[in-house]
C-alpha positions in Angstrom: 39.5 -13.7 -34.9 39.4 -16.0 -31.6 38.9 -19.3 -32.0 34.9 -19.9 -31.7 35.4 -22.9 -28.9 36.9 -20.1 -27.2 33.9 -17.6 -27.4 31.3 -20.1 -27.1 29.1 -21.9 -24.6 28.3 -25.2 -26.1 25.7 -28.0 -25.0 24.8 -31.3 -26.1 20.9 -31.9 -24.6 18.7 -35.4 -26.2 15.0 -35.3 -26.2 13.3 -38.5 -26.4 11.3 -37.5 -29.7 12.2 -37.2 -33.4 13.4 -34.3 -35.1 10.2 -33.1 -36.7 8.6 -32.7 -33.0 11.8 -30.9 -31.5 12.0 -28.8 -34.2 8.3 -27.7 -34.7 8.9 -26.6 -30.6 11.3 -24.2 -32.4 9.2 -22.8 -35.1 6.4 -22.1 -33.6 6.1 -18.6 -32.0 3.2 -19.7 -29.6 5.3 -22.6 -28.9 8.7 -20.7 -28.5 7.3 -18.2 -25.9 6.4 -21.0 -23.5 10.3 -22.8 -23.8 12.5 -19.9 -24.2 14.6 -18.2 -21.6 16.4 -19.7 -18.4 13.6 -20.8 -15.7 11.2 -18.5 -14.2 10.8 -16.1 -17.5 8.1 -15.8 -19.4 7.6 -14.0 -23.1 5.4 -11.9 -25.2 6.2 -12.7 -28.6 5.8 -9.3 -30.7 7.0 -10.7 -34.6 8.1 -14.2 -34.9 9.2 -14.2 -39.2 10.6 -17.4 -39.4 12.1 -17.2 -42.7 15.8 -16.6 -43.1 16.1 -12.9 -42.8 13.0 -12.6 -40.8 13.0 -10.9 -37.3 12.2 -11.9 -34.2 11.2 -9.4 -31.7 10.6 -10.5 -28.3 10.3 -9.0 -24.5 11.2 -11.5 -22.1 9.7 -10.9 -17.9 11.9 -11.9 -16.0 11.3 -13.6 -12.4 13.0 -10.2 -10.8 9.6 -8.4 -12.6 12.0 -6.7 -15.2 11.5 -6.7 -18.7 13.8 -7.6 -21.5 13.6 -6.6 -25.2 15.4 -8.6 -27.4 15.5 -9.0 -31.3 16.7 -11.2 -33.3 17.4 -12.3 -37.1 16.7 -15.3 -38.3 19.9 -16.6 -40.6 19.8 -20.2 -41.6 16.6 -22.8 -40.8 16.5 -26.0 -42.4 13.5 -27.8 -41.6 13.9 -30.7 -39.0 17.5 -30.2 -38.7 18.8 -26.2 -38.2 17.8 -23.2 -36.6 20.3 -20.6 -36.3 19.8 -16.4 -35.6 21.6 -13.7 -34.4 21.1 -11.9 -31.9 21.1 -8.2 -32.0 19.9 -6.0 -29.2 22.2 -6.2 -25.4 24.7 -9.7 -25.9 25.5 -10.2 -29.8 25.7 -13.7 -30.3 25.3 -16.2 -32.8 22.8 -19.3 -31.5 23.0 -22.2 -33.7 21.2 -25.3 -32.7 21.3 -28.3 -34.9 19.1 -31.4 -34.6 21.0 -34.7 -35.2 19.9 -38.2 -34.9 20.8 -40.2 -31.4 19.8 -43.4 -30.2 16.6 -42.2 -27.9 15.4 -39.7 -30.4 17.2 -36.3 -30.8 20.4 -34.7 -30.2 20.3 -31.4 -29.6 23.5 -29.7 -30.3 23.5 -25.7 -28.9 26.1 -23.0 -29.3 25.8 -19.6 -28.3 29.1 -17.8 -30.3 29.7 -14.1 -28.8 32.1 -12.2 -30.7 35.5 -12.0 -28.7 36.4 -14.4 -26.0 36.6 -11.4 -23.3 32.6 -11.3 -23.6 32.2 -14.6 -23.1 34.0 -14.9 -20.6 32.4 -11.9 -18.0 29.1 -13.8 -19.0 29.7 -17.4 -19.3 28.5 -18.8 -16.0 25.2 -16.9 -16.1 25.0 -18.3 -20.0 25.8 -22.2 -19.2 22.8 -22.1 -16.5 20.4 -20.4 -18.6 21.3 -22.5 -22.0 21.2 -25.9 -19.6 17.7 -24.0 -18.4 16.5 -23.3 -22.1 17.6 -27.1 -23.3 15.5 -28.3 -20.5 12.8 -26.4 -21.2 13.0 -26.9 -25.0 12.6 -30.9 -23.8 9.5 -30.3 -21.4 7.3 -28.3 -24.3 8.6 -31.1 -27.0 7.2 -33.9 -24.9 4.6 -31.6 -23.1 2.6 -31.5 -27.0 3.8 -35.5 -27.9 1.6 -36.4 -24.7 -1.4 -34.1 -26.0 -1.0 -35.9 -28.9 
């Protein structure tokens, strides 16, 4: 198998808030719908089972008024400091995002692992915008509900 660096897009992103607020962002399926997807997308969560095994079955609109389904399995969470699934319907990819102390509040380590190097490669500029998007987005909902609080 391809080395992952060469099959993945990877992104470091820090959010001015602790883990425990980043990371509720990401388990929460009301939450999740407003944050995920590159800019101009919205979501309609259909089953959010955040558990490891779970599924995750989402349609995201897309600003071009097209529709996509996706679904997902949830593999590994660990409260506060991992959320990883894999994606199974159109791109299959791994997405693991870990939450790691940094000296503002939370680093926000992403990597998005397709499975050959080929398929990451046809795709990776559309991926780097749209993971830089979803980081950014991530940060706006995370502080969005610390200033409601």
């Amino acid at each position: 198998m391809e080395a992952m660096e060469l099959r993945s897009d990877m992104r470091t992103h820090v959010i001015a808030a602790p883990a425990a607020q980043v990371f509720a962002a990401m388990s929460d399926a009301a939450r999740i719908a407003r944050w995920w997807g590159p800019d101009g997308f919205t979501n309609t969560q259909h089953q959010f089972d955040f558990r490891p095994g779970g599924t995750w079955r989402l349609t995201m609109h897309g600003p071009d008024g097209k529709d996509y389904a996706n679904e997902s399995r949830f593999l590994r969470i660990v409260p506060d400091q991992l959320f990883e699934i894999e994606h199974l319907s159109g791109h299959h990819f791994i997405l693991t995002i870990e939450l790691r102390p940094a000296a503002l509040g939370t680093g926000v380590n992403w990597r998005q692992t397709f499975d050959t190097a080929a398929h990451y490669e046809r795709i990776a500029q559309f991926v780097a915008g749209a993971n830089e998007q979803n980081l950014r987005r991530l940060a706006a909902e995370v502080l969005r509900s610390s200033a409601a609080a």
